[in-house]
C-alpha positions as CSV (number, residue, x, y, z in Angstrom):
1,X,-22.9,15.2,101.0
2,X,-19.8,13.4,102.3
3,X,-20.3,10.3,104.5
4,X,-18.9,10.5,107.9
5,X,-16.0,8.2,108.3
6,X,-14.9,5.6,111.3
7,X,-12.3,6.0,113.3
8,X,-9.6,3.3,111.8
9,X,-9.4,1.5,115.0
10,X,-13.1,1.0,115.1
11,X,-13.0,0.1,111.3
12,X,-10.4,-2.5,112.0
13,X,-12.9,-4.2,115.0
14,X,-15.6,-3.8,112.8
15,X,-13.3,-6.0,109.9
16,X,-12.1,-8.5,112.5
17,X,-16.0,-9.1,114.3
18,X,-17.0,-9.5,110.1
19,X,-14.1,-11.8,109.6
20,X,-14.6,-13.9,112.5
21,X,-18.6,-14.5,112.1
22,X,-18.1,-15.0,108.5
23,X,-15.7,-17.8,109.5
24,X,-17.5,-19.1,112.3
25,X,-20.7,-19.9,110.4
26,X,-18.7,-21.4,107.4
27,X,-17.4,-23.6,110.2
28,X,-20.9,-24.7,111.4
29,X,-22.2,-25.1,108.0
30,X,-19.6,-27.8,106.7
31,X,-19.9,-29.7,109.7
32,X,-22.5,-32.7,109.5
33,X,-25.4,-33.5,110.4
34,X,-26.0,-34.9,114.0
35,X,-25.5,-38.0,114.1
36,X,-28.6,-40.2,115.6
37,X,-26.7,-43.9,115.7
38,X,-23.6,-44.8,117.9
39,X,-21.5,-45.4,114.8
40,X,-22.5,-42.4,113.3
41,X,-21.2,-40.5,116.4
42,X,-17.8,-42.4,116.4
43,X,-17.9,-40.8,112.3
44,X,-18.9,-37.6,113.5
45,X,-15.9,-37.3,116.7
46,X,-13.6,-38.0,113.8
47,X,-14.5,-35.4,111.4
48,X,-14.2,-33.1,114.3
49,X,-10.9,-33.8,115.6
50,X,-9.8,-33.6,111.9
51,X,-11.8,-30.7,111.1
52,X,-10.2,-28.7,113.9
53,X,-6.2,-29.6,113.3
54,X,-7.2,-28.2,109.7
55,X,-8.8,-25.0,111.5
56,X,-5.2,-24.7,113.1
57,X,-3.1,-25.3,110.4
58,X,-5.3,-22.7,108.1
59,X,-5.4,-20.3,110.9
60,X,-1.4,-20.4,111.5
61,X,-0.5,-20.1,107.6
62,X,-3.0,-17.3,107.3
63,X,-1.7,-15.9,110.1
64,X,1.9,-16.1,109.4
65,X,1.2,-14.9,106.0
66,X,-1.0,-12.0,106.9
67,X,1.6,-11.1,109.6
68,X,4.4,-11.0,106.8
69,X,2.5,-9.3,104.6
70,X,2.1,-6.1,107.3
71,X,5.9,-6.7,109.5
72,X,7.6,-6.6,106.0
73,X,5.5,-4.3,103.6
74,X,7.8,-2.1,101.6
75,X,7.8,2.1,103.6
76,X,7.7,5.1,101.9
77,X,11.5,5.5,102.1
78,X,12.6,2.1,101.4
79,X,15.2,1.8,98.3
80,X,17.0,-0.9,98.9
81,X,16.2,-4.7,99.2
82,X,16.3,-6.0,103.1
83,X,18.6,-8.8,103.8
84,X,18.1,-12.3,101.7
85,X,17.8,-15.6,104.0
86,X,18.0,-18.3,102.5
87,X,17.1,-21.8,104.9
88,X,16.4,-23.3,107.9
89,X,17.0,-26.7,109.0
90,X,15.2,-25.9,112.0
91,X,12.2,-24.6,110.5
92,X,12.2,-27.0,107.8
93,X,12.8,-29.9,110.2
94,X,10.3,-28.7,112.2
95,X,7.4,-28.5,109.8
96,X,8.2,-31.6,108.6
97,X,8.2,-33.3,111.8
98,X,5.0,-31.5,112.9
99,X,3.0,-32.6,109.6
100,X,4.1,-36.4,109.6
101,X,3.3,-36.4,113.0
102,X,-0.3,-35.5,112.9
103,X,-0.8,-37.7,109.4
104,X,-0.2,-40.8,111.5
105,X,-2.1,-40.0,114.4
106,X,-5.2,-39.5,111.9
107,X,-4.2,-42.6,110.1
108,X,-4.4,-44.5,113.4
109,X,-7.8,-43.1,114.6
110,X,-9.5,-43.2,111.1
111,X,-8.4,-47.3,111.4
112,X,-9.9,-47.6,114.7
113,X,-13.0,-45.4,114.0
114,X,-13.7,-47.3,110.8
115,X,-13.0,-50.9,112.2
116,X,-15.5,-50.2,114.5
117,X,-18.4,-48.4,112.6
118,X,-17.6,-51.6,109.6
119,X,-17.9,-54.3,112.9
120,X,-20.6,-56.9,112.2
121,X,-21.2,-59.2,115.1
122,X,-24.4,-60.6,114.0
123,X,-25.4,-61.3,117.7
124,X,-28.9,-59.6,117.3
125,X,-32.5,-61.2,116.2
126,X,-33.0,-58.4,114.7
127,X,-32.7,-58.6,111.2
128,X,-33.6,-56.3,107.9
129,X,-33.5,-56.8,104.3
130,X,-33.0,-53.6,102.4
131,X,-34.2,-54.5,98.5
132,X,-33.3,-51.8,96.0
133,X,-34.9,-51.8,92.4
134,X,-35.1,-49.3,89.8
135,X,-36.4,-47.0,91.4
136,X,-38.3,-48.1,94.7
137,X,-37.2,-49.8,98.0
138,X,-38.6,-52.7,99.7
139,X,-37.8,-53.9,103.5
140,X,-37.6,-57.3,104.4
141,X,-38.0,-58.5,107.8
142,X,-35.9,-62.3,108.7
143,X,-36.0,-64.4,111.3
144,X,-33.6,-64.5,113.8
145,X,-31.3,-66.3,111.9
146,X,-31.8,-64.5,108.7
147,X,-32.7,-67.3,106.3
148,X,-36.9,-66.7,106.5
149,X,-38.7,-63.4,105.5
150,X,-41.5,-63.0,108.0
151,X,-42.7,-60.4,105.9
152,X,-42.2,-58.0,103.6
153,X,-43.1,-54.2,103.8
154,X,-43.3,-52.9,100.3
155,X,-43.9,-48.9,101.5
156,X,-40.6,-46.9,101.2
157,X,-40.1,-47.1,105.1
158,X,-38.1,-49.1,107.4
159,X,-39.0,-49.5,111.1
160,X,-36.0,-50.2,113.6
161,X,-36.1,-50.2,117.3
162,X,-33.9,-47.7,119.0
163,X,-31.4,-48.7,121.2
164,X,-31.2,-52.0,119.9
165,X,-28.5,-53.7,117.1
166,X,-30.3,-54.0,113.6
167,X,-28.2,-56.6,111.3
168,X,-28.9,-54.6,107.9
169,X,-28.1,-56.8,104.5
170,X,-28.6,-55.2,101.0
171,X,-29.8,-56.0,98.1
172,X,-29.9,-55.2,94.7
173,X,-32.5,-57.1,91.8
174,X,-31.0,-54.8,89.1
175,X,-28.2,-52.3,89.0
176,X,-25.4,-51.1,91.6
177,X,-27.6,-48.4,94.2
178,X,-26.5,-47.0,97.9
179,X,-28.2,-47.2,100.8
180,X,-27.5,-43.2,102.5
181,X,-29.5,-41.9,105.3
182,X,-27.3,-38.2,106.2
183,X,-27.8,-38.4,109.7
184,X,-26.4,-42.1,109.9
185,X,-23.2,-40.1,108.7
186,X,-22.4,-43.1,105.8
187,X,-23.3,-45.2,103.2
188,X,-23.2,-48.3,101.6
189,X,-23.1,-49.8,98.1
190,X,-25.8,-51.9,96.9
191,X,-24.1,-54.2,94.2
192,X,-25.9,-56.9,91.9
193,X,-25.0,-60.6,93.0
194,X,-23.3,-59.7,96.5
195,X,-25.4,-58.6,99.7
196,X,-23.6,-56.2,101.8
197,X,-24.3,-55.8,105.4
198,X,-23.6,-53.9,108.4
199,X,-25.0,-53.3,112.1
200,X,-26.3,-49.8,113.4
201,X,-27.8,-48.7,116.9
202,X,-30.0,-45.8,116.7
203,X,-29.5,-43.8,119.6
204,X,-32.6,-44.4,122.5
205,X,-33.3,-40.8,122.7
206,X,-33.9,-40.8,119.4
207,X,-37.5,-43.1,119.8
208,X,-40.3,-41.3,117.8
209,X,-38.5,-39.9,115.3
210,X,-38.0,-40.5,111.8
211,X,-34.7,-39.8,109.1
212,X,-35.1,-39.5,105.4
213,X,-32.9,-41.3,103.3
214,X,-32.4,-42.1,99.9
215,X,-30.3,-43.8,97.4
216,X,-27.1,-42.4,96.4
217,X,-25.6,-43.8,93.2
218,X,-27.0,-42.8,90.0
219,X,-29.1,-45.7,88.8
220,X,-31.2,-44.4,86.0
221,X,-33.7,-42.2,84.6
222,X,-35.8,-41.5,88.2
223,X,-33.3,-41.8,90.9
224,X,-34.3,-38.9,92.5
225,X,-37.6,-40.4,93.4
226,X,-36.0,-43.6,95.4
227,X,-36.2,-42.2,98.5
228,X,-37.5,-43.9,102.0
229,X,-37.2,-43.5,105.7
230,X,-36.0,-44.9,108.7
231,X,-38.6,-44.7,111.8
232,X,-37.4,-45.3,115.7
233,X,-39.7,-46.8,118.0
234,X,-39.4,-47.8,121.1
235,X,-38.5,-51.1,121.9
236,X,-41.8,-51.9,123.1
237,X,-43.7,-50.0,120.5
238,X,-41.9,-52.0,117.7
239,X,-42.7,-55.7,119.5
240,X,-45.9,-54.4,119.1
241,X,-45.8,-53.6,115.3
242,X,-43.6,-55.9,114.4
243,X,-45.9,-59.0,116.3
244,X,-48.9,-56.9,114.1
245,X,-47.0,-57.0,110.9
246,X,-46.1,-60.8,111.2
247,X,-50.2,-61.5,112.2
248,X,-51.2,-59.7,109.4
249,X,-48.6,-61.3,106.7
250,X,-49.8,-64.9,108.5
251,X,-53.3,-64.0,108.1
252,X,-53.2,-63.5,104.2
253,X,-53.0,-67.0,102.7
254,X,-52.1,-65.8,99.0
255,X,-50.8,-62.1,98.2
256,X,-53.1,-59.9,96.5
257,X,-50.7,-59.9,93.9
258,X,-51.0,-62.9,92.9
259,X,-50.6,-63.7,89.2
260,X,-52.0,-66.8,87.0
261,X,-54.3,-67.6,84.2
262,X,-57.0,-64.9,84.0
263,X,-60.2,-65.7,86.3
264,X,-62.6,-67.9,84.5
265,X,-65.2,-65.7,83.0
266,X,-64.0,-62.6,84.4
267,X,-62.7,-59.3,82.0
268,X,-59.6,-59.1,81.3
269,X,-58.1,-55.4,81.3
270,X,-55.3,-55.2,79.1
271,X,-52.3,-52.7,79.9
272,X,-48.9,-52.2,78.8
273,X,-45.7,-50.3,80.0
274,X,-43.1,-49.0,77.9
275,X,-40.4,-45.9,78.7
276,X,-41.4,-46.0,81.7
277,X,-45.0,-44.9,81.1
278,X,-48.6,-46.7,80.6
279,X,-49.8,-47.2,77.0
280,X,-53.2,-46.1,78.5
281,X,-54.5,-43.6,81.5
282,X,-58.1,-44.8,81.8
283,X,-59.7,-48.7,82.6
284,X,-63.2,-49.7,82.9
285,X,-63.9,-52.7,84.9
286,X,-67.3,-54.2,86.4
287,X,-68.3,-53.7,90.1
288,X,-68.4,-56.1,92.6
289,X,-67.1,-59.2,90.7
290,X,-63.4,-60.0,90.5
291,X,-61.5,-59.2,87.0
292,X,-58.2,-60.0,85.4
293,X,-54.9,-57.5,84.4
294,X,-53.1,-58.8,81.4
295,X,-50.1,-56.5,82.2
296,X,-47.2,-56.4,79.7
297,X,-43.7,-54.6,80.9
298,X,-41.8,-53.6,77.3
299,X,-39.0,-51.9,79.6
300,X,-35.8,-54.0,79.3
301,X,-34.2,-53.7,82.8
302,X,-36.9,-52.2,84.3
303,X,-39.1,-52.8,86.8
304,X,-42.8,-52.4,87.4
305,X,-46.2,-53.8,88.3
306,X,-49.8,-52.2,88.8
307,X,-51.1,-51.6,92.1
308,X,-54.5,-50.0,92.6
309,X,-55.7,-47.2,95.1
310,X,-58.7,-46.2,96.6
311,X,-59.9,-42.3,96.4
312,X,-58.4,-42.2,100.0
313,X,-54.9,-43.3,98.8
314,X,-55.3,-46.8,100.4
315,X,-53.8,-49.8,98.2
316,X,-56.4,-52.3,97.7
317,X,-54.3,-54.2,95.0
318,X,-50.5,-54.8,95.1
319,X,-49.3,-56.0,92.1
320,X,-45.8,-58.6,92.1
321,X,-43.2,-56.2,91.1
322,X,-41.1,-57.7,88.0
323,X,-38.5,-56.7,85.4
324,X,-39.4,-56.7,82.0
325,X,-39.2,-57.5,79.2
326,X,-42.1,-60.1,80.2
327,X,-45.9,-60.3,80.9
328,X,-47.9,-61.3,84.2
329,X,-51.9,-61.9,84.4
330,X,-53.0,-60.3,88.0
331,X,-56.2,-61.7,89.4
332,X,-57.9,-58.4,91.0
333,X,-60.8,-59.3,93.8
334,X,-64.1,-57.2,93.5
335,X,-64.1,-53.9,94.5
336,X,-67.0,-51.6,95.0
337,X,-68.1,-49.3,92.3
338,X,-66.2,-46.0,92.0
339,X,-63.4,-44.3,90.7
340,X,-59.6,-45.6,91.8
341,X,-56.4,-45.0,90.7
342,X,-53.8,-47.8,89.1
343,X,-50.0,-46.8,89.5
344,X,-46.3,-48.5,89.5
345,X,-44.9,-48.8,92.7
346,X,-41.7,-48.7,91.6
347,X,-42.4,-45.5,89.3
348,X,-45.1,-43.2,91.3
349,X,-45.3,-40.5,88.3
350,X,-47.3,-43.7,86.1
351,X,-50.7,-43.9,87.0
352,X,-54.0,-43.7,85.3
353,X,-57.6,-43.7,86.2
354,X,-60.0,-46.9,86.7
355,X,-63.8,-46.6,86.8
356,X,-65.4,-49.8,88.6
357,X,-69.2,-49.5,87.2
Protein backbone atom coordinates (compact mmCIF):
# COMPACT_ATOMS: atom_id res chain seq x y z
CA UNK A 1 0.00 0.00 0.00
CA UNK A 2 1.66 3.20 -1.22
CA UNK A 3 1.48 6.31 0.86
CA UNK A 4 -0.19 9.25 -0.57
CA UNK A 5 2.19 12.03 -1.39
CA UNK A 6 2.09 16.02 -0.83
CA UNK A 7 1.88 18.26 -3.21
CA UNK A 8 5.70 19.80 -3.37
CA UNK A 9 4.45 23.22 -2.69
CA UNK A 10 2.79 22.12 0.42
CA UNK A 11 5.86 19.95 1.31
CA UNK A 12 8.07 22.90 0.97
CA UNK A 13 5.53 25.08 3.68
CA UNK A 14 5.48 22.17 5.72
CA UNK A 15 9.82 22.25 5.66
CA UNK A 16 9.94 25.99 6.09
CA UNK A 17 6.97 26.11 9.20
CA UNK A 18 9.45 22.95 10.66
CA UNK A 19 12.53 24.99 10.09
CA UNK A 20 11.36 28.12 11.46
CA UNK A 21 9.80 26.61 14.91
CA UNK A 22 12.85 24.45 15.22
CA UNK A 23 14.76 27.72 15.11
CA UNK A 24 12.58 29.76 17.10
CA UNK A 25 12.63 27.51 20.18
CA UNK A 26 16.47 27.07 19.93
CA UNK A 27 16.39 30.77 20.11
CA UNK A 28 14.28 30.98 23.39
CA UNK A 29 16.18 28.19 24.87
CA UNK A 30 19.81 29.79 24.81
CA UNK A 31 18.50 32.92 26.01
CA UNK A 32 18.85 33.45 29.90
CA UNK A 33 17.09 33.45 32.53
CA UNK A 34 15.06 36.61 33.51
CA UNK A 35 16.88 38.63 35.16
CA UNK A 36 15.32 39.78 38.80
CA UNK A 37 18.09 42.69 39.75
CA UNK A 38 18.72 45.97 37.76
CA UNK A 39 22.23 44.91 36.84
CA UNK A 40 21.17 41.75 35.77
CA UNK A 41 18.76 43.41 33.35
CA UNK A 42 21.58 45.79 32.00
CA UNK A 43 23.45 41.93 31.39
CA UNK A 44 20.49 40.58 29.93
CA UNK A 45 19.78 43.88 27.16
CA UNK A 46 23.33 43.08 26.21
CA UNK A 47 23.14 39.50 25.41
CA UNK A 48 20.10 40.38 23.42
CA UNK A 49 21.33 43.14 21.26
CA UNK A 50 24.35 40.76 20.65
CA UNK A 51 22.37 37.72 20.38
CA UNK A 52 20.24 39.25 17.55
CA UNK A 53 23.21 40.84 15.23
CA UNK A 54 24.42 37.07 15.40
CA UNK A 55 20.71 35.94 14.37
CA UNK A 56 21.34 38.32 11.27
CA UNK A 57 24.60 37.47 10.36
CA UNK A 58 23.70 33.50 10.58
CA UNK A 59 20.52 34.13 8.80
CA UNK A 60 22.22 36.23 5.81
CA UNK A 61 25.21 33.61 5.27
CA UNK A 62 22.72 30.81 5.41
CA UNK A 63 20.75 32.58 3.25
CA UNK A 64 23.26 33.53 0.73
CA UNK A 65 24.62 30.15 0.79
CA UNK A 66 21.31 28.33 0.51
CA UNK A 67 20.43 30.76 -2.31
CA UNK A 68 23.73 29.81 -4.23
CA UNK A 69 23.41 26.47 -3.66
CA UNK A 70 19.67 26.44 -5.72
CA UNK A 71 20.48 29.82 -8.38
CA UNK A 72 23.72 27.94 -9.45
CA UNK A 73 23.10 24.06 -9.02
CA UNK A 74 24.52 22.29 -12.06
CA UNK A 75 21.00 21.41 -14.93
CA UNK A 76 20.57 18.36 -16.61
CA UNK A 77 22.21 19.76 -19.84
CA UNK A 78 25.03 21.63 -18.39
CA UNK A 79 28.58 20.58 -19.85
CA UNK A 80 30.57 23.22 -19.50
CA UNK A 81 31.86 25.25 -16.48
CA UNK A 82 29.96 28.89 -16.09
CA UNK A 83 32.06 31.96 -16.03
CA UNK A 84 35.04 32.14 -13.22
CA UNK A 85 34.98 35.53 -11.09
CA UNK A 86 37.53 36.16 -9.35
CA UNK A 87 37.16 39.51 -6.59
CA UNK A 88 35.54 42.29 -5.43
CA UNK A 89 36.80 45.17 -3.80
CA UNK A 90 33.42 46.23 -3.17
CA UNK A 91 32.25 43.24 -1.66
CA UNK A 92 35.30 42.60 0.20
CA UNK A 93 35.49 46.25 1.34
CA UNK A 94 32.12 46.00 2.24
CA UNK A 95 32.17 43.06 4.55
CA UNK A 96 34.98 44.16 6.07
CA UNK A 97 33.70 47.46 6.81
CA UNK A 98 30.31 46.05 7.95
CA UNK A 99 32.10 43.43 10.58
CA UNK A 100 34.62 46.05 12.22
CA UNK A 101 31.88 48.16 12.45
CA UNK A 102 29.60 46.22 14.65
CA UNK A 103 32.85 44.75 16.76
CA UNK A 104 33.30 48.27 18.11
CA UNK A 105 29.89 49.15 18.78
CA UNK A 106 29.75 45.86 21.00
CA UNK A 107 33.09 46.67 22.48
CA UNK A 108 31.70 50.06 23.51
CA UNK A 109 28.42 48.82 25.06
CA UNK A 110 29.89 45.70 26.75
CA UNK A 111 32.42 48.61 28.49
CA UNK A 112 29.51 50.60 29.55
CA UNK A 113 27.20 47.67 30.49
CA UNK A 114 30.04 46.11 32.64
CA UNK A 115 31.30 49.45 34.23
CA UNK A 116 28.09 49.77 35.47
CA UNK A 117 26.90 46.27 36.67
CA UNK A 118 30.99 46.21 38.45
CA UNK A 119 29.95 50.01 40.12
CA UNK A 120 30.30 49.92 43.92
CA UNK A 121 29.20 52.99 45.53
CA UNK A 122 28.97 51.80 48.92
CA UNK A 123 26.31 54.47 49.81
CA UNK A 124 23.85 51.89 51.36
CA UNK A 125 23.54 50.59 55.25
CA UNK A 126 22.86 47.71 54.02
CA UNK A 127 25.58 45.36 54.24
CA UNK A 128 26.19 41.33 53.72
CA UNK A 129 28.97 39.05 54.34
CA UNK A 130 28.84 36.03 52.01
CA UNK A 131 31.33 33.24 54.00
CA UNK A 132 32.12 30.28 51.80
CA UNK A 133 33.72 27.05 53.36
CA UNK A 134 34.11 23.67 52.15
CA UNK A 135 31.14 22.99 51.41
CA UNK A 136 28.48 25.27 53.20
CA UNK A 137 27.69 29.11 53.20
CA UNK A 138 27.29 31.37 56.03
CA UNK A 139 25.72 35.11 55.74
CA UNK A 140 26.94 37.76 57.70
CA UNK A 141 25.02 40.73 58.52
CA UNK A 142 27.45 44.37 59.32
CA UNK A 143 26.67 47.43 60.46
CA UNK A 144 26.29 50.29 58.43
CA UNK A 145 29.69 50.79 58.07
CA UNK A 146 30.73 47.24 57.55
CA UNK A 147 33.29 46.70 60.34
CA UNK A 148 30.63 44.92 63.12
CA UNK A 149 28.76 41.62 62.46
CA UNK A 150 25.30 42.12 64.05
CA UNK A 151 24.79 38.63 63.44
CA UNK A 152 25.39 35.82 61.74
CA UNK A 153 22.89 33.46 59.91
CA UNK A 154 24.51 30.09 59.63
CA UNK A 155 21.33 28.47 57.30
CA UNK A 156 22.19 28.40 53.61
CA UNK A 157 19.94 31.54 52.97
CA UNK A 158 20.44 35.14 52.56
CA UNK A 159 17.68 37.67 53.08
CA UNK A 160 17.87 41.08 50.98
CA UNK A 161 15.29 43.74 50.73
CA UNK A 162 14.02 44.42 47.30
CA UNK A 163 14.33 47.51 45.89
CA UNK A 164 17.02 48.50 47.95
CA UNK A 165 21.22 48.56 47.29
CA UNK A 166 22.77 45.47 49.16
CA UNK A 167 26.76 46.06 49.52
CA UNK A 168 27.76 42.24 49.10
CA UNK A 169 31.54 41.31 50.21
CA UNK A 170 32.88 37.68 49.89
CA UNK A 171 34.71 35.52 51.66
CA UNK A 172 36.49 32.55 51.50
CA UNK A 173 38.13 30.60 54.98
CA UNK A 174 39.54 27.90 52.67
CA UNK A 175 39.77 27.48 48.88
CA UNK A 176 38.90 29.74 45.75
CA UNK A 177 34.56 29.26 45.40
CA UNK A 178 31.94 31.56 43.29
CA UNK A 179 29.19 33.15 44.47
CA UNK A 180 26.37 32.38 41.19
CA UNK A 181 22.69 32.86 41.56
CA UNK A 182 21.34 32.26 37.42
CA UNK A 183 18.77 34.77 37.57
CA UNK A 184 21.28 37.57 38.92
CA UNK A 185 22.85 36.81 35.33
CA UNK A 186 26.65 36.71 36.92
CA UNK A 187 29.10 35.63 39.22
CA UNK A 188 31.85 36.36 41.30
CA UNK A 189 35.01 34.71 42.54
CA UNK A 190 35.48 33.87 46.03
CA UNK A 191 39.39 33.97 46.50
CA UNK A 192 41.41 33.09 49.82
CA UNK A 193 43.00 36.38 51.47
CA UNK A 194 41.02 39.00 49.25
CA UNK A 195 37.24 39.90 49.84
CA UNK A 196 35.49 40.76 46.64
CA UNK A 197 32.50 42.88 46.67
CA UNK A 198 29.75 44.24 44.56
CA UNK A 199 26.28 46.09 44.88
CA UNK A 200 22.89 44.54 43.44
CA UNK A 201 19.17 45.83 43.51
CA UNK A 202 16.65 43.21 43.39
CA UNK A 203 13.96 44.31 41.41
CA UNK A 204 10.67 45.60 43.87
CA UNK A 205 8.36 43.39 42.01
CA UNK A 206 10.24 40.76 42.87
CA UNK A 207 9.23 40.98 46.97
CA UNK A 208 8.22 37.32 48.13
CA UNK A 209 10.20 35.47 46.08
CA UNK A 210 13.13 33.44 46.41
CA UNK A 211 16.33 32.42 43.76
CA UNK A 212 18.47 29.44 44.19
CA UNK A 213 22.00 29.71 43.96
CA UNK A 214 24.96 27.93 44.43
CA UNK A 215 28.72 27.95 44.18
CA UNK A 216 30.25 27.68 40.94
CA UNK A 217 33.96 26.74 41.01
CA UNK A 218 34.95 23.29 41.75
CA UNK A 219 36.12 23.27 45.34
CA UNK A 220 36.25 19.65 46.32
CA UNK A 221 34.80 16.41 47.01
CA UNK A 222 30.92 17.82 47.73
CA UNK A 223 30.49 20.92 45.74
CA UNK A 224 27.41 20.05 44.54
CA UNK A 225 25.82 20.24 47.88
CA UNK A 226 26.91 24.11 48.57
CA UNK A 227 24.03 25.49 47.46
CA UNK A 228 21.76 28.52 49.25
CA UNK A 229 19.22 31.06 48.37
CA UNK A 230 18.48 34.53 48.09
CA UNK A 231 14.98 35.62 49.68
CA UNK A 232 13.23 39.25 48.69
CA UNK A 233 11.25 40.88 51.25
CA UNK A 234 9.77 43.84 51.35
CA UNK A 235 11.40 46.61 52.76
CA UNK A 236 9.23 46.66 55.63
CA UNK A 237 9.04 42.96 56.06
CA UNK A 238 12.93 42.70 56.25
CA UNK A 239 13.13 45.86 59.05
CA UNK A 240 11.07 43.60 60.75
CA UNK A 241 13.34 40.41 60.48
CA UNK A 242 16.27 41.89 60.44
CA UNK A 243 15.36 44.13 64.01
CA UNK A 244 14.19 40.13 65.08
CA UNK A 245 17.42 38.69 64.04
CA UNK A 246 19.65 41.33 65.74
CA UNK A 247 17.14 40.84 69.22
CA UNK A 248 17.62 37.51 69.09
CA UNK A 249 21.67 37.42 68.40
CA UNK A 250 21.57 40.28 71.51
CA UNK A 251 19.63 38.16 73.58
CA UNK A 252 22.04 35.03 73.57
CA UNK A 253 25.01 36.05 75.83
CA UNK A 254 27.37 33.02 74.74
CA UNK A 255 26.71 30.90 71.42
CA UNK A 256 25.50 27.47 71.87
CA UNK A 257 28.53 26.48 70.37
CA UNK A 258 30.60 27.33 72.62
CA UNK A 259 33.75 25.26 73.20
CA UNK A 260 36.13 24.92 76.52
CA UNK A 261 37.21 22.48 78.96
CA UNK A 262 34.52 19.73 79.26
CA UNK A 263 31.71 20.51 82.02
CA UNK A 264 32.81 19.56 85.38
CA UNK A 265 31.34 16.21 86.12
CA UNK A 266 29.46 15.89 83.05
CA UNK A 267 30.09 12.86 80.23
CA UNK A 268 32.07 13.43 77.74
CA UNK A 269 31.00 11.92 74.26
CA UNK A 270 33.79 11.34 72.24
CA UNK A 271 33.59 11.72 68.25
CA UNK A 272 35.83 11.94 65.42
CA UNK A 273 35.75 13.01 61.69
CA UNK A 274 37.90 11.70 59.09
CA UNK A 275 37.15 11.59 54.99
CA UNK A 276 34.71 13.48 55.51
CA UNK A 277 32.60 10.98 57.59
CA UNK A 278 32.02 10.28 61.51
CA UNK A 279 34.04 7.43 63.05
CA UNK A 280 30.72 6.56 64.83
CA UNK A 281 26.72 6.80 63.82
CA UNK A 282 25.27 6.30 67.36
CA UNK A 283 25.85 8.50 70.97
CA UNK A 284 24.28 7.88 74.25
CA UNK A 285 24.14 10.76 76.53
CA UNK A 286 22.06 11.36 79.99
CA UNK A 287 18.77 13.38 79.99
CA UNK A 288 18.23 16.48 81.45
CA UNK A 289 21.80 17.43 82.61
CA UNK A 290 24.24 19.15 80.28
CA UNK A 291 27.26 16.90 78.70
CA UNK A 292 30.45 17.45 76.89
CA UNK A 293 31.58 16.66 72.91
CA UNK A 294 35.27 15.89 72.62
CA UNK A 295 35.04 16.34 68.84
CA UNK A 296 38.29 15.60 66.75
CA UNK A 297 38.40 16.79 62.92
CA UNK A 298 41.31 14.40 61.16
CA UNK A 299 40.35 16.25 57.75
CA UNK A 300 43.31 18.48 56.72
CA UNK A 301 41.63 21.38 54.96
CA UNK A 302 38.35 20.60 55.88
CA UNK A 303 35.83 21.86 57.70
CA UNK A 304 33.32 20.65 60.22
CA UNK A 305 31.60 20.79 63.49
CA UNK A 306 28.62 18.81 65.22
CA UNK A 307 25.36 20.31 65.51
CA UNK A 308 22.45 18.46 66.96
CA UNK A 309 18.62 18.22 65.77
CA UNK A 310 15.54 17.57 67.30
CA UNK A 311 13.05 14.79 65.65
CA UNK A 312 11.31 17.90 64.06
CA UNK A 313 14.52 19.05 62.30
CA UNK A 314 15.03 22.04 64.69
CA UNK A 315 18.79 22.70 65.76
CA UNK A 316 19.14 22.75 69.40
CA UNK A 317 23.02 22.70 69.28
CA UNK A 318 25.25 24.52 66.76
CA UNK A 319 28.53 23.55 67.00
CA UNK A 320 31.68 26.41 66.00
CA UNK A 321 32.54 25.32 62.57
CA UNK A 322 36.47 24.80 62.27
CA UNK A 323 39.09 23.33 59.90
CA UNK A 324 41.00 20.47 60.90
CA UNK A 325 43.36 19.03 61.50
CA UNK A 326 42.49 20.03 65.32
CA UNK A 327 40.11 19.17 68.27
CA UNK A 328 37.37 21.37 70.13
CA UNK A 329 35.43 20.34 73.46
CA UNK A 330 31.55 21.53 72.90
CA UNK A 331 29.61 22.12 76.08
CA UNK A 332 26.00 20.69 75.10
CA UNK A 333 22.99 22.10 77.60
CA UNK A 334 20.41 19.41 78.78
CA UNK A 335 18.06 18.26 76.53
CA UNK A 336 15.04 16.27 77.21
CA UNK A 337 15.11 12.54 76.82
CA UNK A 338 14.65 11.20 73.23
CA UNK A 339 16.14 10.43 70.14
CA UNK A 340 17.99 13.42 68.00
CA UNK A 341 20.17 13.49 65.36
CA UNK A 342 24.01 14.95 65.29
CA UNK A 343 25.27 16.18 61.82
CA UNK A 344 28.03 18.54 60.07
CA UNK A 345 26.68 21.63 58.90
CA UNK A 346 29.14 21.99 56.53
CA UNK A 347 28.72 18.29 55.24
CA UNK A 348 24.78 17.34 55.54
CA UNK A 349 25.28 13.60 54.27
CA UNK A 350 27.44 13.02 58.01
CA UNK A 351 25.07 12.46 60.61
CA UNK A 352 24.37 9.78 63.19
CA UNK A 353 21.90 9.07 65.89
CA UNK A 354 21.94 10.27 69.66
CA UNK A 355 19.73 8.64 72.33
CA UNK A 356 19.27 11.16 75.46
CA UNK A 357 18.10 8.54 78.24
Amino acid sequence: MSMPRLPRSRFRTLAALIVATLLLAGCDAMRPPVAVTEQGQSIRDLYDFVFLIAVGVFVLVEGLIVIAVIRFRRRPGDTELPKQVHGNNALEILWTIIPTALVGVMFVLSFITLTKVDEVKGATDIRIRAVAAQFQWSFQYLSPDGTTVLFEQLAPEMDVPAGKVVHLSLRSNDVIHAFYVPQFLFKRDVVPGLDNTFEFTVNASDAGQTFRGQCAELCGTYHGAMLFTVKALSPADYDTWLADQIAKAKATPAPSGSTGAAVPGAVTLELAAKDVAFDKSTLEAPADKPFSIHFQNGDASVSHNVAIKDATGQEVFHGDIFMGVDAKTYSVPALAAGSYTFVCSVHPQMTGTLTVK
